[in-house]
ZADO-1210 file (C-alpha; in nm, 4 decimals, padded with zeros to 6 digits):
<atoms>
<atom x="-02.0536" y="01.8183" z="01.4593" code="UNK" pos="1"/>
<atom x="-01.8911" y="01.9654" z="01.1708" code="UNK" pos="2"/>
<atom x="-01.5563" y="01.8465" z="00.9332" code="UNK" pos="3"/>
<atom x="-01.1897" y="01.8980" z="00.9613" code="UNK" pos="4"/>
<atom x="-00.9285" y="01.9258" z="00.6479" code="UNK" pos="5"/>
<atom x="-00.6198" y="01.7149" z="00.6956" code="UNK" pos="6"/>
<atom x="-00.3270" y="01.8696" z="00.4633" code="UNK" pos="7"/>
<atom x="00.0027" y="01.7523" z="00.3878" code="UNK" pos="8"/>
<atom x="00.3621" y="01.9107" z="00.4550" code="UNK" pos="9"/>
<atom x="00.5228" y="01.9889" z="00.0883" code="UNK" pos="10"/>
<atom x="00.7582" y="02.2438" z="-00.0276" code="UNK" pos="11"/>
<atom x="00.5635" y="02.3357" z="-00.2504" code="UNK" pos="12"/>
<atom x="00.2781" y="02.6007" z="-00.2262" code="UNK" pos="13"/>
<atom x="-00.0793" y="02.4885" z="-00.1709" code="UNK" pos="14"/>
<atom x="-00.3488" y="02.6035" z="-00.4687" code="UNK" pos="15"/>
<atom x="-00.4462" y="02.9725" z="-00.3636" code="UNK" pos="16"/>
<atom x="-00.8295" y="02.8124" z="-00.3479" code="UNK" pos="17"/>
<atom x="-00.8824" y="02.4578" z="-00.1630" code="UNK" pos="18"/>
<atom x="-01.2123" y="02.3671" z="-00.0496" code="UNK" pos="19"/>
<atom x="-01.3601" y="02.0783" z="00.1604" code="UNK" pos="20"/>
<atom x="-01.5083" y="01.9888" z="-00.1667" code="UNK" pos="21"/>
<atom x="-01.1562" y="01.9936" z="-00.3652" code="UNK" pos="22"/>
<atom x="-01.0102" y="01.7431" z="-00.1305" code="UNK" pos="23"/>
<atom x="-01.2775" y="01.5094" z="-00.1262" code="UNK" pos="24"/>
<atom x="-01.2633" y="01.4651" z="-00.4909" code="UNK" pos="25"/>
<atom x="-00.9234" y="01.4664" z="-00.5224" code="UNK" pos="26"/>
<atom x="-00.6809" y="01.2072" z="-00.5168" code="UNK" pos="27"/>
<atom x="-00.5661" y="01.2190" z="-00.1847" code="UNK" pos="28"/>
<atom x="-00.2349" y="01.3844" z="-00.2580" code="UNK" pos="29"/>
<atom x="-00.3153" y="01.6515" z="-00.0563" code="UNK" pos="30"/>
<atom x="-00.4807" y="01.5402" z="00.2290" code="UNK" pos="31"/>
<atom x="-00.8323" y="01.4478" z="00.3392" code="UNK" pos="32"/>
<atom x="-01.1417" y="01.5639" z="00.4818" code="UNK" pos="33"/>
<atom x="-01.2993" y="01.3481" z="00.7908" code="UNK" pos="34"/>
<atom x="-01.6899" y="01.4564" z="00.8547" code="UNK" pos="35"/>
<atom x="-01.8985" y="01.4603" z="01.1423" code="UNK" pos="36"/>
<atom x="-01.6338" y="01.5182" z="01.4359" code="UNK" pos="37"/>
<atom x="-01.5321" y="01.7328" z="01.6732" code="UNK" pos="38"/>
<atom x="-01.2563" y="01.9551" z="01.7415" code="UNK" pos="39"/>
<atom x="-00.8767" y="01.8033" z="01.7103" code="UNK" pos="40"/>
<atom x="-00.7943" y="01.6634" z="02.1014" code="UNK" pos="41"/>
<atom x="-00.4540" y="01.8061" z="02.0376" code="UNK" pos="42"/>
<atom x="-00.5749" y="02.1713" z="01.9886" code="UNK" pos="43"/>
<atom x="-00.3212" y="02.2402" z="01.7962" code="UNK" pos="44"/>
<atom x="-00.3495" y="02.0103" z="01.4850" code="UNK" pos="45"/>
<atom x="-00.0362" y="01.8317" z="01.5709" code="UNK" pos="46"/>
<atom x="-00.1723" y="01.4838" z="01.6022" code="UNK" pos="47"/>
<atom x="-00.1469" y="01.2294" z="01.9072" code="UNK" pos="48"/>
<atom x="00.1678" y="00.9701" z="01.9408" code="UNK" pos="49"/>
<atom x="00.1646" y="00.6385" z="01.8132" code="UNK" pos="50"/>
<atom x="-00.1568" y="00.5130" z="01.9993" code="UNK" pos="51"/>
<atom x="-00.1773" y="00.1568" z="01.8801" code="UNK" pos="52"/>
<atom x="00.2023" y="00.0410" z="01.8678" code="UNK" pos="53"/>
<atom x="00.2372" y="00.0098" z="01.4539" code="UNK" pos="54"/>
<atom x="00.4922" y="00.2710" z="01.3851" code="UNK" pos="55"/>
<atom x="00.2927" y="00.5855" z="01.2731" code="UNK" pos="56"/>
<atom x="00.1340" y="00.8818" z="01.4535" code="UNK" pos="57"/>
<atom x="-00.2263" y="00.8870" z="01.5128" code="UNK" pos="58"/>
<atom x="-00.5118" y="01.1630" z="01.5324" code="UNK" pos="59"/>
<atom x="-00.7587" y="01.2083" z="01.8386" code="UNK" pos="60"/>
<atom x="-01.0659" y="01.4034" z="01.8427" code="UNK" pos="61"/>
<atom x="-01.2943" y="01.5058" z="02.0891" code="UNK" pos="62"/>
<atom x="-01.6366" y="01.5807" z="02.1566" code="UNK" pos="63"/>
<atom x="-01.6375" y="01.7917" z="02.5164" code="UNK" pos="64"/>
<atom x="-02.0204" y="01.8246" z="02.5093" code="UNK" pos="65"/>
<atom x="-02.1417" y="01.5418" z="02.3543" code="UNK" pos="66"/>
<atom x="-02.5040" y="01.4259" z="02.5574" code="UNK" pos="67"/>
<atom x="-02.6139" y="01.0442" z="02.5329" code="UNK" pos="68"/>
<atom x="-02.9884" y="00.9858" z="02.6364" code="UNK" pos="69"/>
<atom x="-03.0802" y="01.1130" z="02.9839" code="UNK" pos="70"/>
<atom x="-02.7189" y="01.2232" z="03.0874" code="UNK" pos="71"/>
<atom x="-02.4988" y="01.5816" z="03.0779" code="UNK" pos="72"/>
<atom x="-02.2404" y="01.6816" z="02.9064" code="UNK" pos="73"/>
<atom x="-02.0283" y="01.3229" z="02.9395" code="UNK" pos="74"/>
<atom x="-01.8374" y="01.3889" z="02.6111" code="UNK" pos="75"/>
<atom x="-01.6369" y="01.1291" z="02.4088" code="UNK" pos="76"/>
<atom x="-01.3119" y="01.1014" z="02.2049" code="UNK" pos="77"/>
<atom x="-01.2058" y="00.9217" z="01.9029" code="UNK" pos="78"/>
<atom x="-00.8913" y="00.8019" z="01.7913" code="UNK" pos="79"/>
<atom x="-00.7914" y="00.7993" z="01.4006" code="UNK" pos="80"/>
<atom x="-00.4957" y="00.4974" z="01.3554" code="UNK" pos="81"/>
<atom x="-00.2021" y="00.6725" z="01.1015" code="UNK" pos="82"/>
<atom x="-00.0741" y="00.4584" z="00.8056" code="UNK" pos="83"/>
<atom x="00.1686" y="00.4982" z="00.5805" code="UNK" pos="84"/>
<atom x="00.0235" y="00.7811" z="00.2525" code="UNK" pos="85"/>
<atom x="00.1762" y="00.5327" z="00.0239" code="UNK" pos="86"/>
<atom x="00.1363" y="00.1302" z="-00.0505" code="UNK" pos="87"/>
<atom x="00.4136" y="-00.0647" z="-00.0695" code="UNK" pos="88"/>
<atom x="00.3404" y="-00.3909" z="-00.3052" code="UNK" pos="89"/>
<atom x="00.6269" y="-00.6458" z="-00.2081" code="UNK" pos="90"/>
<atom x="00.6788" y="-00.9532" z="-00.3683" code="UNK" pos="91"/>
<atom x="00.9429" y="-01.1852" z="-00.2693" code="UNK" pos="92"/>
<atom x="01.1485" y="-01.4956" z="-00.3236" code="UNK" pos="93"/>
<atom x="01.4991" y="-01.6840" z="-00.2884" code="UNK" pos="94"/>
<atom x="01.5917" y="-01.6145" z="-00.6559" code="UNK" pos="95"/>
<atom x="01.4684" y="-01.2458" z="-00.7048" code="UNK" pos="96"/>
<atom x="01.7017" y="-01.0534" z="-00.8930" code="UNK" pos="97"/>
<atom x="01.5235" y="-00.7642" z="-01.0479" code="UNK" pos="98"/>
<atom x="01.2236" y="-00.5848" z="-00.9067" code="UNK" pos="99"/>
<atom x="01.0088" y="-00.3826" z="-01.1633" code="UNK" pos="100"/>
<atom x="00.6824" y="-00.1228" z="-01.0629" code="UNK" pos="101"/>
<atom x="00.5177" y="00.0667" z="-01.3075" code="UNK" pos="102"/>
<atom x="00.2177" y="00.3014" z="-01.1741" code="UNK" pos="103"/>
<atom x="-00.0695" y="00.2299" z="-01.4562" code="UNK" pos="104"/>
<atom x="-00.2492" y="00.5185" z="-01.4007" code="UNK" pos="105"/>
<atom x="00.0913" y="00.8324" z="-01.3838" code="UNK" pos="106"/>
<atom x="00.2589" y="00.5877" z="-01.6440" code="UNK" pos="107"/>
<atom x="00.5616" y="00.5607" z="-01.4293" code="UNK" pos="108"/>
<atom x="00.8150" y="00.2674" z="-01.4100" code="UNK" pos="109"/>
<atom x="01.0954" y="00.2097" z="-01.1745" code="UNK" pos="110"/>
<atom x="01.3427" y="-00.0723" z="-01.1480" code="UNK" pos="111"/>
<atom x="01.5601" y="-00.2089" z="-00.8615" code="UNK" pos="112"/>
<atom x="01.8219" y="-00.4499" z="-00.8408" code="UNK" pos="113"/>
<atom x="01.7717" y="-00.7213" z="-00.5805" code="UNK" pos="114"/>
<atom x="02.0734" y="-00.8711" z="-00.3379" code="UNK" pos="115"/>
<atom x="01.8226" y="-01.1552" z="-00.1702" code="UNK" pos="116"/>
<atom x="01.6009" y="-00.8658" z="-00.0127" code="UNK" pos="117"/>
<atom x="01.2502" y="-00.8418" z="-00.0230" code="UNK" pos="118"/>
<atom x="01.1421" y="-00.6097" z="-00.3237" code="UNK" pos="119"/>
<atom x="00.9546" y="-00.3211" z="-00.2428" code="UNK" pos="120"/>
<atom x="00.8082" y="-00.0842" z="-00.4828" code="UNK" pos="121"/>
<atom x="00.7453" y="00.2232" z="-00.2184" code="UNK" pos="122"/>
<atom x="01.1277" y="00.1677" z="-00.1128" code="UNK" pos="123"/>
<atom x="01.2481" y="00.1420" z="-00.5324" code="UNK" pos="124"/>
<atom x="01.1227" y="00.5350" z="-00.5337" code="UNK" pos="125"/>
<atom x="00.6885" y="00.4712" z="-00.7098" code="UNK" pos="126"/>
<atom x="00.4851" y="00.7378" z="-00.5542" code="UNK" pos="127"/>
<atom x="00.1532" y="00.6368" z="-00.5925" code="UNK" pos="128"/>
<atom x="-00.2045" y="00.7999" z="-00.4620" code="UNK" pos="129"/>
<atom x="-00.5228" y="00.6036" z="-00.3845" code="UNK" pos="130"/>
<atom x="-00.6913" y="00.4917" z="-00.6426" code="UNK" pos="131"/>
<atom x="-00.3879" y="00.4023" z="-00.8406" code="UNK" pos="132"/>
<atom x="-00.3297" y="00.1003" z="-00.9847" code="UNK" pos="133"/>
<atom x="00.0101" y="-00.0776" z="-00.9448" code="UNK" pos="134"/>
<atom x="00.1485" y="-00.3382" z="-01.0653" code="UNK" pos="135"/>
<atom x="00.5346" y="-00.5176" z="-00.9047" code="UNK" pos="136"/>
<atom x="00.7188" y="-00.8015" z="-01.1302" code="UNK" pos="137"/>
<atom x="01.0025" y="-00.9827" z="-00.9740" code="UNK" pos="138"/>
<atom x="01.2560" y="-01.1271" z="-01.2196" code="UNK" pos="139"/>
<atom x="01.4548" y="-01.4202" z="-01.1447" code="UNK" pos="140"/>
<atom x="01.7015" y="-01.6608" z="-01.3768" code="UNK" pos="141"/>
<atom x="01.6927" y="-02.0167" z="-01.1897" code="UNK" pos="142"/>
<atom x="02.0413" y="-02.1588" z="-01.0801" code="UNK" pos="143"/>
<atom x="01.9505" y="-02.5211" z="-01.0607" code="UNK" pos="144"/>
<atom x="01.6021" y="-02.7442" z="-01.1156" code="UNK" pos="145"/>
<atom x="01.5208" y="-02.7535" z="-00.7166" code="UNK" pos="146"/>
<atom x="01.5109" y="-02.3532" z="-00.6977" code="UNK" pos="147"/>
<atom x="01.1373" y="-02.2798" z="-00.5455" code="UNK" pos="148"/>
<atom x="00.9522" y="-02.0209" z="-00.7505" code="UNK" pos="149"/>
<atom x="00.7937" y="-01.8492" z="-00.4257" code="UNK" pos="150"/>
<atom x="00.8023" y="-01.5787" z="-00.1574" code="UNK" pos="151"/>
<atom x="00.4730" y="-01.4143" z="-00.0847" code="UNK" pos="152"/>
<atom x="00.2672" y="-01.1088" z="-00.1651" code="UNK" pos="153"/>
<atom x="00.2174" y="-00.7903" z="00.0889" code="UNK" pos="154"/>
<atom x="-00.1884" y="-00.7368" z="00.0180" code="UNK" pos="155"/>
<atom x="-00.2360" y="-00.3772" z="00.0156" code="UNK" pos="156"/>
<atom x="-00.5457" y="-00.3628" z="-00.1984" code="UNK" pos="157"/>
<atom x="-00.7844" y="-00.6513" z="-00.3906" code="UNK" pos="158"/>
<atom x="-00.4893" y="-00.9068" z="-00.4546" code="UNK" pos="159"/>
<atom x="-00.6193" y="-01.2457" z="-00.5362" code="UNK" pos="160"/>
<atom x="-00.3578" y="-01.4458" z="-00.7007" code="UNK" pos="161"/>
<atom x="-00.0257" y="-01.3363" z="-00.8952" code="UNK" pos="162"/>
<atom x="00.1086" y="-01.4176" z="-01.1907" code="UNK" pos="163"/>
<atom x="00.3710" y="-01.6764" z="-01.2912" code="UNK" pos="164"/>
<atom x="00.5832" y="-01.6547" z="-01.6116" code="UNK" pos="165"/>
<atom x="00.8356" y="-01.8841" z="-01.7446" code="UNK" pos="166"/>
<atom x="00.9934" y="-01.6485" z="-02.0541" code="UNK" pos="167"/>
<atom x="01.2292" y="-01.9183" z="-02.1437" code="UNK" pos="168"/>
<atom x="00.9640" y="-02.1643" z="-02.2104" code="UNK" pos="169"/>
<atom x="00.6630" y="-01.9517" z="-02.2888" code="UNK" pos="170"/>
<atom x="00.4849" y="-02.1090" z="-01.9683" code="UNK" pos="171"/>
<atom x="00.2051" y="-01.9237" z="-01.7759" code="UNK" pos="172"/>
<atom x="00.0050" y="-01.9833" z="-01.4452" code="UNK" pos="173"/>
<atom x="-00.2002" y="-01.8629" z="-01.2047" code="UNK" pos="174"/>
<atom x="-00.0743" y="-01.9059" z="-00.8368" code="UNK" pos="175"/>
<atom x="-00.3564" y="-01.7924" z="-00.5841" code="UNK" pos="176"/>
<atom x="-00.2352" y="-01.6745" z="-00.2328" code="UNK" pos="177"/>
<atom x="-00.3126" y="-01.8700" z="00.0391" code="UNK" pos="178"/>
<atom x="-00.4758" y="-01.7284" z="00.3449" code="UNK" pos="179"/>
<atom x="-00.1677" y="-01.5814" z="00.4939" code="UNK" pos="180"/>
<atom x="-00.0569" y="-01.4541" z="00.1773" code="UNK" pos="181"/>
<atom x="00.2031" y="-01.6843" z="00.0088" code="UNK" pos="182"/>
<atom x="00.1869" y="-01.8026" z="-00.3393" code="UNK" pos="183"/>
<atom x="00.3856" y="-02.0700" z="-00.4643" code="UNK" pos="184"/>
<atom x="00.4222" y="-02.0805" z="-00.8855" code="UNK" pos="185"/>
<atom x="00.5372" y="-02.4454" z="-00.8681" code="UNK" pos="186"/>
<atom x="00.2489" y="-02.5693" z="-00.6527" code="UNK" pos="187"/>
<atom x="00.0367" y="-02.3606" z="-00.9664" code="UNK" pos="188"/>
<atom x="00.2173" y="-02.6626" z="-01.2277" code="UNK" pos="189"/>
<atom x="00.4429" y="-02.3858" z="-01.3414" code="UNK" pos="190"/>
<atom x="00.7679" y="-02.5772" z="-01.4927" code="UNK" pos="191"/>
<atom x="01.0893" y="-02.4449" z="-01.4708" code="UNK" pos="192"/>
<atom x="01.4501" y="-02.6226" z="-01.5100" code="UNK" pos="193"/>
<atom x="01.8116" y="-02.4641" z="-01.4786" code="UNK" pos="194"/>
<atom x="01.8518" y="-02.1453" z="-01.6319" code="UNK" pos="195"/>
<atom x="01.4775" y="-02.0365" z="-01.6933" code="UNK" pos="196"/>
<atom x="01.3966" y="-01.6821" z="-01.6646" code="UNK" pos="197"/>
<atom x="01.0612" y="-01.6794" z="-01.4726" code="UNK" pos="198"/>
<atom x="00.8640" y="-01.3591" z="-01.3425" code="UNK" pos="199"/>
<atom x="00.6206" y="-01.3158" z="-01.1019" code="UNK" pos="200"/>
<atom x="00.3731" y="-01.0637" z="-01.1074" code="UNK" pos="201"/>
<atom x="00.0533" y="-00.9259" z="-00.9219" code="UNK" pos="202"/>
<atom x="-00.1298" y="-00.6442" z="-00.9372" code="UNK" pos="203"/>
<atom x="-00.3341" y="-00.4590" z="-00.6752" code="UNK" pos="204"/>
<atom x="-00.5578" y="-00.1481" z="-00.6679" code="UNK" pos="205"/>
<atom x="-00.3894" y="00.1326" z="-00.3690" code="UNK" pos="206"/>
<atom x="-00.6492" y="00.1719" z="-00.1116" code="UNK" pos="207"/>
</atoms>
């Protein structure tokens, strides 16, 4: 049993001197180290196919001589599920016109204009790395007093309720997710009426 070094493609050079030890304190921009397994299944390093049906390539390894209790040489395999490097934190709703993500921890913001698609931070162009902290704000400007203030919230990290802003009338609320993830700021007593600028926030450590 020993460890194997996953690295990622970039165009630009590595660091002359990378150790097992470098990547494991690292922020995972470069890749990560997975301990106690055998030799890649592949041979080659180049991965398996998407195992498991969700859109990204997977990782098998194999242990050819592996010996349970009272048996020879029977060997097993694992298989390591892909996911996507970044997060994506989405926040949506009917009346989303402006999605904003700032990275707290590289201090970098980016904005998107919304046409009634979901927001998406990854998609708007934030690179983030694990450990990060993100936070997304939707902006929306209500069109008439029966406009929901809703959508839901894409969990990737600790999220446990977002944040619900009326800037027109200096109104703020909690509105906690529900168990499939949907929030709902007028079920939280957040009032609106026509014309209110309201945002919606959360905020979610990257795995």
């Amino acid at each position: 049993m020993g460890a194997k070094a996953i690295l990622y493609g970039r165009t630009r050079p590595l660091p002359a001197a990378l150790t097992f030890a470098d990547l494991e304190a690292g922020d995972g921009s470069l890749g990560f180290v997975i301990n106690g397994i055998g030799r890649l299944a592949s041979g080659n390093g180049d991965g398996l196919p998407d195992v498991n049906g969700d859109g990204y390539d997977d990782l098998g390894f194999d242990e050819a001589f592996f010996d349970p209790p009272d048996e020879f040489s029977v060997g097993r395999a694992f298989i390591l599920y892909g996911k996507r490097a970044r997060v994506a934190v989405t926040l949506e709703g009917p009346q989303a016109r402006l999605l904003v993500c700032a990275n707290r921890d590289t201090q970098t913001t980016v904005r998107q204009q919304l046409n009634g698609t979901a927001a998406d931070c990854e998609l708007a162009g934030l690179e983030v790395a694990s450990g990060d902290t993100v936070i997304a704000r939707v902006v929306a400007t209500l069109e008439n007093e029966a406009d929901p203030v809703g959508g839901n919230v894409a969990r990737a990290g600790a999220v446990s309720a977002v944040l619900c802003e009326n800037i027109s009338q200096c109104g703020r609320v909690a509105a906690p997710l529900s168990a499939d993830g949907e929030f709902d700021c007028l079920r939280a007593d957040l009032v609106v009426a026509r014309g209110d600028v309201v945002t919606v926030r959360a905020e979610v450590v990257v795995n």
